[in-house]
C-alpha positions as CSV (number, residue, x, y, z in Angstrom):
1,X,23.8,72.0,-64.4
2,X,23.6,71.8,-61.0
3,X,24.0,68.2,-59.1
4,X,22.4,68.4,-55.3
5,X,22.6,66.0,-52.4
6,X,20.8,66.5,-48.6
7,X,22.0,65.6,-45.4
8,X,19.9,65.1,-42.3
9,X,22.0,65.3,-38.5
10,X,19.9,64.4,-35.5
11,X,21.3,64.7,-32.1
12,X,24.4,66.9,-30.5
13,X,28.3,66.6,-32.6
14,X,29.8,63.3,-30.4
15,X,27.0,60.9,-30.5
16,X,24.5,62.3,-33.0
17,X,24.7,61.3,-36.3
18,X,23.1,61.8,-40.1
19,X,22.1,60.6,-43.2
20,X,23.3,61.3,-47.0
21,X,21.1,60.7,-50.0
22,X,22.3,61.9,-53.6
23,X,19.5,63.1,-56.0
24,X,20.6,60.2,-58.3
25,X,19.9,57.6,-55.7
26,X,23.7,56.0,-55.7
27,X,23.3,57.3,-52.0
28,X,20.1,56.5,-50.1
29,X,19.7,57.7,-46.9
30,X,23.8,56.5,-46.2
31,X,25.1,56.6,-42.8
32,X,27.5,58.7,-41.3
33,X,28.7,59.8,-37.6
34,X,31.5,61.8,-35.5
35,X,32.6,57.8,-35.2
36,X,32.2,57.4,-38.8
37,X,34.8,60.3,-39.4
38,X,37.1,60.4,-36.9
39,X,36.8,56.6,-35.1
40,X,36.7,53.1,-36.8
41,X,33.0,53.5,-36.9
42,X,31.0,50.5,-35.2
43,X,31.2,47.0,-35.8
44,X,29.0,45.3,-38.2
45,X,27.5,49.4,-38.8
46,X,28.8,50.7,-42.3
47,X,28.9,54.1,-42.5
48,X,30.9,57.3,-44.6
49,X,32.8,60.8,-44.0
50,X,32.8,64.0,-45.9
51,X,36.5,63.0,-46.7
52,X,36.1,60.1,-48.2
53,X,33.0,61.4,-50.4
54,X,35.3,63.9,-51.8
55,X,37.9,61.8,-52.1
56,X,35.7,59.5,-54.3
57,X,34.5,62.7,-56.1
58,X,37.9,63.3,-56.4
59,X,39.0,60.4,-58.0
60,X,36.0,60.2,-59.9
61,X,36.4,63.3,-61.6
62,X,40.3,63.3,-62.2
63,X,39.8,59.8,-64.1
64,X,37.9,61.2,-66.5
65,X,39.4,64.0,-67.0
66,X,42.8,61.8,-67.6
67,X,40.5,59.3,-69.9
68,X,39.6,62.6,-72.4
69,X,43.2,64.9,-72.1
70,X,44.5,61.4,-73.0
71,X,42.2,60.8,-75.6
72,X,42.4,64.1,-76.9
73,X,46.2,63.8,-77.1
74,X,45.6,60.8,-79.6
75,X,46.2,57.9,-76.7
76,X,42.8,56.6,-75.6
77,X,43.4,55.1,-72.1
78,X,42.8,51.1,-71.8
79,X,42.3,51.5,-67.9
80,X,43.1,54.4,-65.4
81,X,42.8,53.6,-61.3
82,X,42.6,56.2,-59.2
83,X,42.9,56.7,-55.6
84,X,42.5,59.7,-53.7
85,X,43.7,60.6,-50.2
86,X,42.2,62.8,-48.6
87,X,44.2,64.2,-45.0
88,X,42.3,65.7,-42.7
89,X,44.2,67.0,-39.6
90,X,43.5,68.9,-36.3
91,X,43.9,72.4,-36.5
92,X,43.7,75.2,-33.7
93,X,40.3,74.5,-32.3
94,X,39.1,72.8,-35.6
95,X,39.8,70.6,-38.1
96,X,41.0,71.2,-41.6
97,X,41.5,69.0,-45.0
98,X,45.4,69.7,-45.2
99,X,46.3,67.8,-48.6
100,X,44.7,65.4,-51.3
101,X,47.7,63.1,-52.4
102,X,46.4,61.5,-55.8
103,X,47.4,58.3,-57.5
104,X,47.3,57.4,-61.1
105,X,48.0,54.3,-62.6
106,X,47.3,54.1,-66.1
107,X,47.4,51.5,-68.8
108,X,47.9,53.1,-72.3
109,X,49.4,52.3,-75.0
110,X,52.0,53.9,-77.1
111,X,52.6,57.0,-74.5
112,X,56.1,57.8,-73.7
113,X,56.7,58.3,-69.2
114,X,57.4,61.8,-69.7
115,X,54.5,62.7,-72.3
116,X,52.0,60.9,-69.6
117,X,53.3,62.7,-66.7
118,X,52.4,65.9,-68.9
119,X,49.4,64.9,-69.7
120,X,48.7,63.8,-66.1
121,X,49.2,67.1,-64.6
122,X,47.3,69.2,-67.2
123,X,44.5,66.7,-66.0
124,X,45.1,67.5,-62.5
125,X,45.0,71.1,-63.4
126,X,41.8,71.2,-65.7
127,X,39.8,68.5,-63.3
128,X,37.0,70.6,-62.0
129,X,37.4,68.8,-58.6
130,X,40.9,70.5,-58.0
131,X,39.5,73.5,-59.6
132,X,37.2,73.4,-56.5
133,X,39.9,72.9,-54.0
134,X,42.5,75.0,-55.4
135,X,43.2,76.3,-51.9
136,X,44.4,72.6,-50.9
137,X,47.7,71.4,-51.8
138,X,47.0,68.3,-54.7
139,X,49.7,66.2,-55.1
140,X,50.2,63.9,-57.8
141,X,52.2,60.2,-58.4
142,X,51.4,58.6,-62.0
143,X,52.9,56.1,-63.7
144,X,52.1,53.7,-66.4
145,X,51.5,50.2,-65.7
């Protein structure tokens, strides 16, 4: 299965800027900019950054991943919230994404703290988005609600 999205970028790095549209249509043609990324972005002018995309991918993925290893552990998940930071810093003459610090808050029933902390990590381990960033450090904080 393979999942595609484009990109368009007109203009130079500092004030050019570009487009995002998912084949799936959640994204259409979604802003984003150098001020996007690294600024506060323009009032009144919404717009994205590749860090918080794969953040949301991030999260995304890791919740589901939680919702089935729960499952399959016999403790189907009432509700999971995710959030995923992603920290991109200034490196040498570039810029790198240093760490991903995920948090899990989970509402489940029957599950003792230190089963659901396993559990959480083998999800962190088997999501395919951490797969994919393996060479980042992932850091996770769950709890139950």
């Amino acid at each position: 299965m393979i999942r595609k999205s484009m990109t368009e970028w007109l203009g130079d790095g500092p004030s050019g800027g570009g487009s995002l549209t998912t084949e799936s249509g959640a994204l259409r043609a979604q802003p984003y900019s150098f001020k996007t990324r690294f600024q506060s972005g323009e009032a009144g002018k919404p717009g994205t950054n590749p860090e918080e995309l794969l953040g949301a991918a991030h999260a995304a993925c890791f919740a589901m991943t939680v919702a089935f290893v729960l499952t399959d552990a016999g403790h189907a998940p009432n509700r999971l919230k995710v959030t995923a930071a992603v920290d991109i810093s200034k490196l040498g003459a570039g810029f790198a994404i240093t760490s991903v610090a995920l948090d899990l808050e989970a509402d489940v029933d029957g599950l003792a703290v230190e089963q659901f902390r396993a559990l959480a990590e083998a999800a962190k381990t088997n999501c395919p988005v951490s797969k994919a960033l393996s060479g980042t450090p992932i850091s996770l904080t769950a709890r139950l609600a």
